[in-house]
C-alpha positions in Angstrom: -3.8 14.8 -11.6 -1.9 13.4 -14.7 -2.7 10.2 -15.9 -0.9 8.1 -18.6 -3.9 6.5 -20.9 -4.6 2.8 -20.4 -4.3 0.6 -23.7 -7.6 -0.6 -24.4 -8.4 -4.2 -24.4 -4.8 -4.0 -22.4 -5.0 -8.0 -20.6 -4.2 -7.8 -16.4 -1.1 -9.4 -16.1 -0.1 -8.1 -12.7 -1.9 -7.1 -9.7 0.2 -4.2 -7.2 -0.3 -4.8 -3.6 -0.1 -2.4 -0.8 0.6 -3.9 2.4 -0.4 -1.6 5.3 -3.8 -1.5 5.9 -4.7 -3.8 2.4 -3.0 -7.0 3.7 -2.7 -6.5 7.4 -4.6 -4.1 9.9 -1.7 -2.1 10.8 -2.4 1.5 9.9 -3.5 2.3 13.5 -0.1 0.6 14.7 1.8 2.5 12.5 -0.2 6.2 13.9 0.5 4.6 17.3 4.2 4.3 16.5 4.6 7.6 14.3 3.6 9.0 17.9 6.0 7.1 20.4 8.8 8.4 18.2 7.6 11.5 18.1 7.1 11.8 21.9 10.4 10.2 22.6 12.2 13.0 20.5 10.1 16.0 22.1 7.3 16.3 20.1 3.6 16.0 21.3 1.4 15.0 18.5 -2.1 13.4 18.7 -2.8 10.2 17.2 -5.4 12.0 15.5 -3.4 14.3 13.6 -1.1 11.0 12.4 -3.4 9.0 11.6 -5.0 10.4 8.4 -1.3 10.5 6.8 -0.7 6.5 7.1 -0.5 5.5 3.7 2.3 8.0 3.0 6.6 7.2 3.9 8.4 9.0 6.6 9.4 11.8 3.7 5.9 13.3 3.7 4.8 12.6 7.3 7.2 14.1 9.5 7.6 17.4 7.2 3.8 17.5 7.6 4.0 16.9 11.7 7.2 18.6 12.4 8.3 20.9 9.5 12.1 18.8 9.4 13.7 17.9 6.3 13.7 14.9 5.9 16.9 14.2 5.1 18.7 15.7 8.6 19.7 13.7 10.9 16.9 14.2 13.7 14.4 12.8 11.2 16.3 9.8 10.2 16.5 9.2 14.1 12.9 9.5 14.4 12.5 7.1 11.6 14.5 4.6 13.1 12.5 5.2 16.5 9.3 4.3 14.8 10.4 1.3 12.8 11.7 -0.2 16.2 8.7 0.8 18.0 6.8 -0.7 14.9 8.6 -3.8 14.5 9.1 -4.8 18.6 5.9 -3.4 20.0 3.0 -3.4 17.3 3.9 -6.2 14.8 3.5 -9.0 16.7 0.0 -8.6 17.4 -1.0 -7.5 14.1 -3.5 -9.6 12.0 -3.7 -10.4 8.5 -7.2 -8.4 7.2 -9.9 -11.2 6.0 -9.8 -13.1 3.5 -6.5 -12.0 2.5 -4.3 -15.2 1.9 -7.4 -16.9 -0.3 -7.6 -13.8 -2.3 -4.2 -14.1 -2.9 -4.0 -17.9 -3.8 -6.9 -17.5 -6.3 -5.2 -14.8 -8.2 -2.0 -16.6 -8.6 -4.2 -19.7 -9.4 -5.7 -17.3 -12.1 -2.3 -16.7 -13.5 -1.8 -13.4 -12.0 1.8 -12.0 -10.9 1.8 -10.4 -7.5 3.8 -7.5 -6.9 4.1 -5.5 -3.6 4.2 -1.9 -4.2 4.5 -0.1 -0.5 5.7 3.0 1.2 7.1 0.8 4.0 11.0 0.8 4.1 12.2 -2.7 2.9 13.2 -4.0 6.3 10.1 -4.0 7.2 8.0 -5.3 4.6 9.6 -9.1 4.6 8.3 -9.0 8.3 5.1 -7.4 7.8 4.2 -10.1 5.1 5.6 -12.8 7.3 3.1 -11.5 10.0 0.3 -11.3 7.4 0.9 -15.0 6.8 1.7 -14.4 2.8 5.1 -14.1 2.5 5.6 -17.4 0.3 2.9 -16.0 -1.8 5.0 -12.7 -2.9 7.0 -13.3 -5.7 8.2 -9.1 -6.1 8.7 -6.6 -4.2 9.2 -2.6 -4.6 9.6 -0.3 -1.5 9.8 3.2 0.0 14.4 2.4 -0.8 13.6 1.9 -4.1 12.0 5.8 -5.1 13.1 8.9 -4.4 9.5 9.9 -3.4 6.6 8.0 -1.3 2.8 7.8 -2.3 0.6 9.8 -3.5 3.3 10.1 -5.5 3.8 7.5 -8.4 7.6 6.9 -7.9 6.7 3.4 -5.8 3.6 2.1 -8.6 6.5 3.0 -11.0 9.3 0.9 -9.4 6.9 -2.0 -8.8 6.1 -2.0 -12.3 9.9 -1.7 -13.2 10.4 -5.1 -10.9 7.5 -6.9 -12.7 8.5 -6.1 -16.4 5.1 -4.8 -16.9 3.9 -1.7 -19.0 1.0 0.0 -17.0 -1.4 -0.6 -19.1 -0.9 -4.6 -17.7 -1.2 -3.8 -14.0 -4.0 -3.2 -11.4 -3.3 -1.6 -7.6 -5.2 -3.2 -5.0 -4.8 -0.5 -1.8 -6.9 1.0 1.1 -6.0 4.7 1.0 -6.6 7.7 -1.2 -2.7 7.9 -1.6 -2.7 4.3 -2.9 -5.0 5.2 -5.6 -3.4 8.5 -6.7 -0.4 7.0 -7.0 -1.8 4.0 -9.2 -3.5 6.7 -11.1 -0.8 9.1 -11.4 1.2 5.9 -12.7 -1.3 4.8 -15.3 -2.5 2.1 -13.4 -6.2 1.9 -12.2 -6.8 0.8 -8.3 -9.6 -1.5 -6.4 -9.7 0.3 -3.2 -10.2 -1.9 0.1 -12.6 -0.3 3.4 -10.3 -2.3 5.9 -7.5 0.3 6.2 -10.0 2.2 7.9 -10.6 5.9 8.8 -11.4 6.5 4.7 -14.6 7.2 3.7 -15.7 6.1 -0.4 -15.8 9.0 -1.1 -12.0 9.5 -0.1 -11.7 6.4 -1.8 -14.1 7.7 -5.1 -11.2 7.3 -7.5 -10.8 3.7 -7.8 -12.7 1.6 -10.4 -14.3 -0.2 -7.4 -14.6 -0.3 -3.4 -14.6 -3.8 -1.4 -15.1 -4.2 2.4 -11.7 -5.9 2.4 -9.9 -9.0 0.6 -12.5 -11.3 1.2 -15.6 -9.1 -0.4 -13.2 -8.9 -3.7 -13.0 -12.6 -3.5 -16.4 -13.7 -3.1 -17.3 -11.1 -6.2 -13.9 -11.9 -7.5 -15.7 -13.2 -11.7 -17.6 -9.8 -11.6 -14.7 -7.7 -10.5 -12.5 -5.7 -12.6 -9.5 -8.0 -12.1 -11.3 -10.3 -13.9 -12.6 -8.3 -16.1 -8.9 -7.1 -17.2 -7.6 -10.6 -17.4 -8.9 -11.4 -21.0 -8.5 -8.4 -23.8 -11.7 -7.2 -24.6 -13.8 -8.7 -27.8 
């Protein structure tokens, strides 16, 4: 995995957030969605076999599920069939995961920019953060429409950075899969990973610089963490 060298002493200016599964426990609404559409357009797949793929964009999961391309018209149908099953069926009883919106305050209160960087398609995400209950607290946001490719690849970390202004070397990914972190990593960005996603073990999640039960465990440690460790250049 290629990594781009982090600037030492390099001060955190920005903090990259994934949504699904980092800000809101939806990852298991999104395998129960991915499987609705996929059922409604002839395919039987278990919510078993989705699951472990949430984390990644509609370009990598249904090529993994079904073998389409997808780019033809049968998998842009299914996409749309998910996002409405998503959107009308699951969101509305989503909930943000703990601690999320004080975790969020203090780091803007910190002086820390907040960027989303997400796989989710951008007609999604404004609702997804209003559902999470943090919308007002987002000031940028990069998507699954703004790169050609979806995590693990670094396309998305790259476009967030791009929105932000910020080199690599001034950003941190906060995420709660091991694409989240290989993305960050094969951007030049380190990651905190987050347990609440669920289904990931640490040692799925081994590459970040640090593993937290969920928003609220980063906040409570938040002066030992390696946010605030980044936020000053060292010596």
């Amino acid at each position: 995995m290629a990594q781009t060298p982090r600037a030492p002493g390099s001060a955190l200016r920005t903090v990259l957030l994934d949504i699904d599964g980092t800000l809101i426990d939806s990852n298991d609404a999104h395998a129960r969605a991915w499987v609705g559409s996929l059922r409604a357009h002839g395919y039987v797949v278990p919510f078993e076999q989705v699951r472990p793929l949430i984390g990644m964009g509609g370009d990598k999961v249904l090529p993994e599920l079904t073998g389409l391309d997808p780019e033809s018209g049968e998998a842009k149908r299914m996409g749309e069939t998910r996002s409405e099953l998503f959107l009308k069926r699951e969101l509305p009883s989503l909930q943000p995961t703990r601690g999320v919106r004080p975790l969020l305050e203090h780091m803007l209160a910190v002086g820390l920019e907040l960027t989303v960087a997400t796989s989710a398609k951008s007609d999604e995400v404004r609702a997804v953060l209003e559902q999470a209950g943090v919308s007002d607290l987002i000031q940028l946001a990069s998507s699954a429409d703004d790169a050609e490719r979806s995590k693990p690849d670094p396309d998305i970390v790259q476009a967030a950075l791009r929105r932000c202004g910020r080199p690599a070397c001034e950003a941190m990914m906060l995420g709660d899969t091991p694409y989240d972190i290989e993305a960050a990593a094969r951007a030049g960005v380190d990651a905190i990973a987050l347990r609440c996603g669920g289904w990931w073990n640490d040692a799925a999640l081994a590459g970040a610089v640090a593993i937290y039960d969920d928003p609220q465990a980063l906040l409570d440690d938040f002066e030992h963490s390696p946010i605030a460790r980044r936020r000053q250049p060292a010596g």
